[in-house]
mmCIF file of the C-alpha atoms, coordinates in Angstrom:
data_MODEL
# 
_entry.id   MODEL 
# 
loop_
_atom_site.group_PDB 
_atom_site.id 
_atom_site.type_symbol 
_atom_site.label_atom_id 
_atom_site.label_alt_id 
_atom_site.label_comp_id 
_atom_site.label_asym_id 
_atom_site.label_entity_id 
_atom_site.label_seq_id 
_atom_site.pdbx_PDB_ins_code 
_atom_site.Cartn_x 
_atom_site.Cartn_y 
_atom_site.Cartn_z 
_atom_site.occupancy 
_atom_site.B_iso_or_equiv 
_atom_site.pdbx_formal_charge 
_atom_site.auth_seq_id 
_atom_site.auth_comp_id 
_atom_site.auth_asym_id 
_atom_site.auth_atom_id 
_atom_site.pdbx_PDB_model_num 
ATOM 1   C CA . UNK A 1 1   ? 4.718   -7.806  18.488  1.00 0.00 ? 1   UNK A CA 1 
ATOM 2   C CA . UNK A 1 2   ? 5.346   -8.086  14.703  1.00 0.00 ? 2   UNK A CA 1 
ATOM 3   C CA . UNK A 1 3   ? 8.675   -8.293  12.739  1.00 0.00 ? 3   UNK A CA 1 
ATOM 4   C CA . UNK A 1 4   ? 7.798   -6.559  9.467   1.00 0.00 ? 4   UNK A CA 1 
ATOM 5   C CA . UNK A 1 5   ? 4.169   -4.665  8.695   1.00 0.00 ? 5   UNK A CA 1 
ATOM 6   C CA . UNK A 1 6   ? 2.825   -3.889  5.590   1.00 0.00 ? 6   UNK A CA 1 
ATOM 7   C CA . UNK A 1 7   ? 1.236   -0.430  5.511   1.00 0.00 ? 7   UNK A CA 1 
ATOM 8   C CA . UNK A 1 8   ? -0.990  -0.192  1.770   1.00 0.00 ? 8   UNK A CA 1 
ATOM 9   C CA . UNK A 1 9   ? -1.320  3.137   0.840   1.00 0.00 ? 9   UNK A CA 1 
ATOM 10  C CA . UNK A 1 10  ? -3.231  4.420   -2.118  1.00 0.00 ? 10  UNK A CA 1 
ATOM 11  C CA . UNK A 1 11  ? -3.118  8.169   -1.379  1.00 0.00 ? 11  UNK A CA 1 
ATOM 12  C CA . UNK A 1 12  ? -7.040  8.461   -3.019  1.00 0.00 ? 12  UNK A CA 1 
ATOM 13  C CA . UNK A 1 13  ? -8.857  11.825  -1.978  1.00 0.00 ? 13  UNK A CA 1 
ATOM 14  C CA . UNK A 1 14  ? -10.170 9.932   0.879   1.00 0.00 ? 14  UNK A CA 1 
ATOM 15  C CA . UNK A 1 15  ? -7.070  7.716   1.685   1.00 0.00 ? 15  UNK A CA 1 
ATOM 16  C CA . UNK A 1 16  ? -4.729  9.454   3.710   1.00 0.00 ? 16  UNK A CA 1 
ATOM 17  C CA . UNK A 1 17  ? -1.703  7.275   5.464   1.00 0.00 ? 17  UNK A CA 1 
ATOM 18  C CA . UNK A 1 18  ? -1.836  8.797   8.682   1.00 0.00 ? 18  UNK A CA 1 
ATOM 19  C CA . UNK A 1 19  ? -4.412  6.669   10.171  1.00 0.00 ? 19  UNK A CA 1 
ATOM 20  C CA . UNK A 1 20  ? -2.889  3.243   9.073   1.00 0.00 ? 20  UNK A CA 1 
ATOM 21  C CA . UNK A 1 21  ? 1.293   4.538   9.573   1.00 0.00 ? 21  UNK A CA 1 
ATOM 22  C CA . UNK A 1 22  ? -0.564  5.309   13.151  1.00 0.00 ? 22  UNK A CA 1 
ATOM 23  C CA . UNK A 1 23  ? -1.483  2.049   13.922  1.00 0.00 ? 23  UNK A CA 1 
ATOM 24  C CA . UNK A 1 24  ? 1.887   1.077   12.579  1.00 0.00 ? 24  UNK A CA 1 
ATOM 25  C CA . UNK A 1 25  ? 3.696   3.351   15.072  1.00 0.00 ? 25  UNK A CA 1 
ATOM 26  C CA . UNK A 1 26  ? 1.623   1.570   17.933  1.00 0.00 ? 26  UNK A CA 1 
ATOM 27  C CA . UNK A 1 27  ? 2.463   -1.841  16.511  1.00 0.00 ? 27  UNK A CA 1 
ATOM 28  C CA . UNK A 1 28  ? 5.992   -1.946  15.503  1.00 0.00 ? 28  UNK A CA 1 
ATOM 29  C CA . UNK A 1 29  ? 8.410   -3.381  17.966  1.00 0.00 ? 29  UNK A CA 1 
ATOM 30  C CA . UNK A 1 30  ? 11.649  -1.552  18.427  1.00 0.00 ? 30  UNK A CA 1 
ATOM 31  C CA . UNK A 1 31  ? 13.340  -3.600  15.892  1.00 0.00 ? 31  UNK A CA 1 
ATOM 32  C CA . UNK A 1 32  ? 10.537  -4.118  13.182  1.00 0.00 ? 32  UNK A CA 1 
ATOM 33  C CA . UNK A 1 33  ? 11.070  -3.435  9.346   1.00 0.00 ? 33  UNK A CA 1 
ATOM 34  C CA . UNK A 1 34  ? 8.255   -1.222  8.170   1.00 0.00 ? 34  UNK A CA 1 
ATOM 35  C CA . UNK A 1 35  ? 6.994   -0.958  4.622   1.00 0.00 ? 35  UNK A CA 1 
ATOM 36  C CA . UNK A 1 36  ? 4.988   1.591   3.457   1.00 0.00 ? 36  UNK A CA 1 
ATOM 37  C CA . UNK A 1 37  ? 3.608   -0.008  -0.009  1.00 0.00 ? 37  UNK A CA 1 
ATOM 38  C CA . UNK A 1 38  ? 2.008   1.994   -2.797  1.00 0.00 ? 38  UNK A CA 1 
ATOM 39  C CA . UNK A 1 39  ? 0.448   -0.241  -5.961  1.00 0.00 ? 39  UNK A CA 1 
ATOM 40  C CA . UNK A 1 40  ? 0.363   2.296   -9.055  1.00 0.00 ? 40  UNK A CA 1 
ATOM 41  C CA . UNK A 1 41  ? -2.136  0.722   -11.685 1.00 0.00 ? 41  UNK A CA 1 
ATOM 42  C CA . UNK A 1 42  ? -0.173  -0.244  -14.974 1.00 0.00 ? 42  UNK A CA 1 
ATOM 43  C CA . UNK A 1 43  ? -1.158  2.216   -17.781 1.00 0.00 ? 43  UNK A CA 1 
ATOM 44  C CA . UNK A 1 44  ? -2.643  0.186   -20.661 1.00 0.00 ? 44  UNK A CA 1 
ATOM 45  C CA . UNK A 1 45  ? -0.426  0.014   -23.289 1.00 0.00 ? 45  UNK A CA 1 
ATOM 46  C CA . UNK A 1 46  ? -2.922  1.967   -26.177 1.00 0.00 ? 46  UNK A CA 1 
ATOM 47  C CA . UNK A 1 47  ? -2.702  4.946   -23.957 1.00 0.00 ? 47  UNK A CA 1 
ATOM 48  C CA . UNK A 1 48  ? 1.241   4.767   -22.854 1.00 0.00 ? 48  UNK A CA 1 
ATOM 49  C CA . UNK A 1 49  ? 1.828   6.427   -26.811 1.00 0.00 ? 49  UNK A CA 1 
ATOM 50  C CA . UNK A 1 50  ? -0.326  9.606   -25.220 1.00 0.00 ? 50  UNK A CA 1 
ATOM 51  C CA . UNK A 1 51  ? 1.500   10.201  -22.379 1.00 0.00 ? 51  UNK A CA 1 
ATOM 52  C CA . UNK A 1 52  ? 4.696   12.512  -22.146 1.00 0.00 ? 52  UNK A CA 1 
ATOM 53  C CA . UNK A 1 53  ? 7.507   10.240  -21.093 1.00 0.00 ? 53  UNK A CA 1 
ATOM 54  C CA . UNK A 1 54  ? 8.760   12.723  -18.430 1.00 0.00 ? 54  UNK A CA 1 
ATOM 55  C CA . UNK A 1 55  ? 5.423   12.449  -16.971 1.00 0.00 ? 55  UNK A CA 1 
ATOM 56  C CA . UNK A 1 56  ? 5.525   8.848   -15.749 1.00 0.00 ? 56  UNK A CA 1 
ATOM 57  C CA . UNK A 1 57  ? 9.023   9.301   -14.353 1.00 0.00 ? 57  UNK A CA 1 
ATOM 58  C CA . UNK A 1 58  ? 8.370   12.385  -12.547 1.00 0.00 ? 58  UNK A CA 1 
ATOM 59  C CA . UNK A 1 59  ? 4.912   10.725  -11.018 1.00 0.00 ? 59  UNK A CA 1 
ATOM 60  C CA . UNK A 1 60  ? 7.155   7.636   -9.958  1.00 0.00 ? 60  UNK A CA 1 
ATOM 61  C CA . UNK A 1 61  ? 9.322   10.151  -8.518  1.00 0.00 ? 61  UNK A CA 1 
ATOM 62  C CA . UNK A 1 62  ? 6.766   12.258  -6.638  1.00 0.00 ? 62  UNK A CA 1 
ATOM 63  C CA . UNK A 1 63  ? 5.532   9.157   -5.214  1.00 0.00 ? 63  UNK A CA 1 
ATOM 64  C CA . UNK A 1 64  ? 8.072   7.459   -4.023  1.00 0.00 ? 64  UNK A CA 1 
ATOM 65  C CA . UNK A 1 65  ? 9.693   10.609  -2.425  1.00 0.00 ? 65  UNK A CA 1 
ATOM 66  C CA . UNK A 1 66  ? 6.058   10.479  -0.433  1.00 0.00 ? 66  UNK A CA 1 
ATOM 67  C CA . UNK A 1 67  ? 6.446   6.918   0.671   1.00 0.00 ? 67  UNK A CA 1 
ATOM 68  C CA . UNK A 1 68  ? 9.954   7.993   2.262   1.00 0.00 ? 68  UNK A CA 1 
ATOM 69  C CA . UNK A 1 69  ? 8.907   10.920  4.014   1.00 0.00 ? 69  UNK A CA 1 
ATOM 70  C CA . UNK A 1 70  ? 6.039   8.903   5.447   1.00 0.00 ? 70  UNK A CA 1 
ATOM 71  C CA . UNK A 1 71  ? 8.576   5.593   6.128   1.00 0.00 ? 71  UNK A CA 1 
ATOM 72  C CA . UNK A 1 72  ? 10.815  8.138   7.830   1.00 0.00 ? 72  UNK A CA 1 
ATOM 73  C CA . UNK A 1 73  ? 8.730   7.990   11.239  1.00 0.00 ? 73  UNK A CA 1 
ATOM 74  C CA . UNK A 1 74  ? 10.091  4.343   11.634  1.00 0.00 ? 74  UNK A CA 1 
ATOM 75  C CA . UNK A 1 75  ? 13.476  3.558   12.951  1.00 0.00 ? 75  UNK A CA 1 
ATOM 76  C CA . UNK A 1 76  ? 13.601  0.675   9.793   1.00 0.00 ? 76  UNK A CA 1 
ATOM 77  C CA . UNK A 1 77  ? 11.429  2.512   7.379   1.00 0.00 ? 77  UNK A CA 1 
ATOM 78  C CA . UNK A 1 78  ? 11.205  1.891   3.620   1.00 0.00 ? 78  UNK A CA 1 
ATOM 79  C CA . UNK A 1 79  ? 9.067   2.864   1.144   1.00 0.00 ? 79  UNK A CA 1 
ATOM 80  C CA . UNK A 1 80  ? 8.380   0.836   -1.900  1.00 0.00 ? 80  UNK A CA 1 
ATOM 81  C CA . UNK A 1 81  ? 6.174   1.741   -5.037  1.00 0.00 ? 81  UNK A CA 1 
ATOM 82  C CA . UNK A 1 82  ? 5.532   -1.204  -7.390  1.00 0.00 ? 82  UNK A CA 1 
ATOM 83  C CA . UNK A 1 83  ? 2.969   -1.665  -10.581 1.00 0.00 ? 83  UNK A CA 1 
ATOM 84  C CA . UNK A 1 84  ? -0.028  -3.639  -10.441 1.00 0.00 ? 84  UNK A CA 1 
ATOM 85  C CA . UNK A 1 85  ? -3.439  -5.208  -9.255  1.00 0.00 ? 85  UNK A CA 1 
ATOM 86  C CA . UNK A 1 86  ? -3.848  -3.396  -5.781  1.00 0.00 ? 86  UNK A CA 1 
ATOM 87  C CA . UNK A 1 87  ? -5.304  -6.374  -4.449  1.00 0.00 ? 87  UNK A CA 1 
ATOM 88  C CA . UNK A 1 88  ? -3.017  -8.987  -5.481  1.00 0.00 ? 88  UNK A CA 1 
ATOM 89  C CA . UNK A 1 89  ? -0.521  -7.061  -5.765  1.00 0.00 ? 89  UNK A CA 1 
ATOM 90  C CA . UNK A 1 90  ? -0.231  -6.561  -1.827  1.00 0.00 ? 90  UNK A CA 1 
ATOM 91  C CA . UNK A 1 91  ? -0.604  -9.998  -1.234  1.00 0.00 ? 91  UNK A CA 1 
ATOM 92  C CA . UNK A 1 92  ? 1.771   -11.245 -3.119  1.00 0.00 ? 92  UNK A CA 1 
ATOM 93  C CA . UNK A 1 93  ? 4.222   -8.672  -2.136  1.00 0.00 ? 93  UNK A CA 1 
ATOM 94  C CA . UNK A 1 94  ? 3.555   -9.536  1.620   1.00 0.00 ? 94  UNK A CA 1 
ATOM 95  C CA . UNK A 1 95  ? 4.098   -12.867 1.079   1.00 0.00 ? 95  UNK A CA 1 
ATOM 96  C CA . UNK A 1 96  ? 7.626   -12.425 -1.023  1.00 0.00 ? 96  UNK A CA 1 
ATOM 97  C CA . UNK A 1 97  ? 8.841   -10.550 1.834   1.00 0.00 ? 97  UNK A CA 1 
ATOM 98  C CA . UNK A 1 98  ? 7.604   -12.478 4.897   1.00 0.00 ? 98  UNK A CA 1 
ATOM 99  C CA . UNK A 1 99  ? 5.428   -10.154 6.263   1.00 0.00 ? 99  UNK A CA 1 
ATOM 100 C CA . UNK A 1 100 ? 3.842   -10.969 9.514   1.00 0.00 ? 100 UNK A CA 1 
ATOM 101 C CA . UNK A 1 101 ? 0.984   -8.037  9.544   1.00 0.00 ? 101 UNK A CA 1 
ATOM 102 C CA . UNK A 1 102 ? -0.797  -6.116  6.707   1.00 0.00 ? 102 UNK A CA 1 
ATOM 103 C CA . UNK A 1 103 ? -2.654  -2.325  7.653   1.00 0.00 ? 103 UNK A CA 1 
ATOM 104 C CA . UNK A 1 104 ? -4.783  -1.409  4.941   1.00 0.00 ? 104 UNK A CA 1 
ATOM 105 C CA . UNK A 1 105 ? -7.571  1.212   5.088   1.00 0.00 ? 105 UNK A CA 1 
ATOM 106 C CA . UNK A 1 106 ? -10.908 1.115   3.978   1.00 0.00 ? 106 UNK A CA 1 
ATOM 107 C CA . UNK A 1 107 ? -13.860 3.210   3.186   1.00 0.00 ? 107 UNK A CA 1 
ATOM 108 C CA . UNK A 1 108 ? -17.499 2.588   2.521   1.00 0.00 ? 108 UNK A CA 1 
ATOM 109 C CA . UNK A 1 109 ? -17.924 0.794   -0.411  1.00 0.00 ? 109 UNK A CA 1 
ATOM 110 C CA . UNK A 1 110 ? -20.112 2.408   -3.249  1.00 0.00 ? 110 UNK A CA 1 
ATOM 111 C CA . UNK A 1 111 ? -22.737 0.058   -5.634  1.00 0.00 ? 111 UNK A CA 1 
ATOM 112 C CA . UNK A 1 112 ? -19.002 -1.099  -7.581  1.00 0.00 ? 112 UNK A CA 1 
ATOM 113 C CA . UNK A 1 113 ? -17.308 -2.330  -4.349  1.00 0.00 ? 113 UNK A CA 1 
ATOM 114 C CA . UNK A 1 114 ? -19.886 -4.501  -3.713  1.00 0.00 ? 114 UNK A CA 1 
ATOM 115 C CA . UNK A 1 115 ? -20.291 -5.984  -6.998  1.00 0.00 ? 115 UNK A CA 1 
ATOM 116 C CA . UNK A 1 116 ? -16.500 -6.526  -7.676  1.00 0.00 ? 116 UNK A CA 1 
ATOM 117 C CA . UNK A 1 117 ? -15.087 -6.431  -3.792  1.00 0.00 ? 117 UNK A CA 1 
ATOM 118 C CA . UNK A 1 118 ? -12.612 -3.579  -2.610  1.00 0.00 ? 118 UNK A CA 1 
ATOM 119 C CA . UNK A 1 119 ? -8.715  -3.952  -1.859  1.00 0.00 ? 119 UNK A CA 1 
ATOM 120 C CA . UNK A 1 120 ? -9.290  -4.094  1.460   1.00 0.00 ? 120 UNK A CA 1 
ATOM 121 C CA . UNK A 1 121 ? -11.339 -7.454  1.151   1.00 0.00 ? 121 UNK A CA 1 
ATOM 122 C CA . UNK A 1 122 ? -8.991  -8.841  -1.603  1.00 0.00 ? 122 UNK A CA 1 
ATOM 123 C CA . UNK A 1 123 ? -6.278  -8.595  1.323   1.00 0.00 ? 123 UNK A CA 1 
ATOM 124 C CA . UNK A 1 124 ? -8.523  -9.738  3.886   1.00 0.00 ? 124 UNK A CA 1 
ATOM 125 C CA . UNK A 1 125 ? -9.278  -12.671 2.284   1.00 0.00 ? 125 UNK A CA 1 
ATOM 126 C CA . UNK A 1 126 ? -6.522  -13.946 0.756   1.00 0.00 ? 126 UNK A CA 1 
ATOM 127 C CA . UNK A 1 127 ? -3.238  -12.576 2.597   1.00 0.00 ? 127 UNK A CA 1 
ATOM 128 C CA . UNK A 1 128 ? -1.497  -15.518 4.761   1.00 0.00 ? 128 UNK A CA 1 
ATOM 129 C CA . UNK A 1 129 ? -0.508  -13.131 7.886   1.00 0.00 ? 129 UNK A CA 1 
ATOM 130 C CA . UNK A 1 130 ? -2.557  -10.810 9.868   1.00 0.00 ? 130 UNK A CA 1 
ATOM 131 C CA . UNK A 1 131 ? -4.856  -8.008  8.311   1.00 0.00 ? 131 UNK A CA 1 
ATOM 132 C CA . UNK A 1 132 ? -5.496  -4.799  10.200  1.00 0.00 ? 132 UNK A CA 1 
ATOM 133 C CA . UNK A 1 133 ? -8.273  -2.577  8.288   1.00 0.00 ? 133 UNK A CA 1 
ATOM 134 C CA . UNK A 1 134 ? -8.718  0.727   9.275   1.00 0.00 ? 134 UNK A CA 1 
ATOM 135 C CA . UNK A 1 135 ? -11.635 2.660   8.765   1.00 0.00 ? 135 UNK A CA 1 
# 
């Protein structure tokens, strides 16, 4: 059915991947590439000075050892861990890299989602393939 899905992941207290890599599993054709995408926040650069260099490295590391694990359920797997706006960041990414379908989840937005929009809607309304939210 699709050629390369974009699982978003943020791995938030309330954002676990299994529901999303699910729909993924169900999705995927035998041959599709499968990304499972993970958009760390930049750290401003006032507080970078703060932080113990090892730190960043071994939270890139932790992470993207996560996104593998998870990717490994797919016969053409990958995970990929980039810096920047969740919401454009995804979108862009997906459209780079010719994706054909994006699963994202979503939860009930507090008072700050609706005054500013959540990821999910970013992607909704600006990705140029198909957008699968799970809730």
């Amino acid at each position: 059915m699709f050629k390369h899905i974009l699982v978003a992941v943020a791995f938030d207290e309330d954002d676990e991947p299994d529901r999303p890599v699910a729909a993924a599993l169900a999705l995927a054709d035998k041959g599709a590439r499968v990304t499972i995408l993970h958009v760390k926040p930049a750290v401003p650069g006032y507080a970078i000075s703060y932080i113990p260099s090892d730190y960043l490295l071994e939270l890139n590391r932790a992470i993207s050892d996560r996104l593998e694990k998870i990717a490994q359920q797919f016969k053409n797997g990958a995970g990929v861990l980039i810096e920047g706006h969740s919401g454009r960041t995804i979108v862009a990414w997906a459209e780079k890299n010719e994706v054909d379908c994006i699963i994202i989840a979503s939860h009930r937005p507090g008072l700050q989602g609706f005054l500013i929009g959540s990821t999910a809607t970013r992607v909704v309304r600006h990705a140029n393939c198909s957008v699968i939210v799970i809730r």
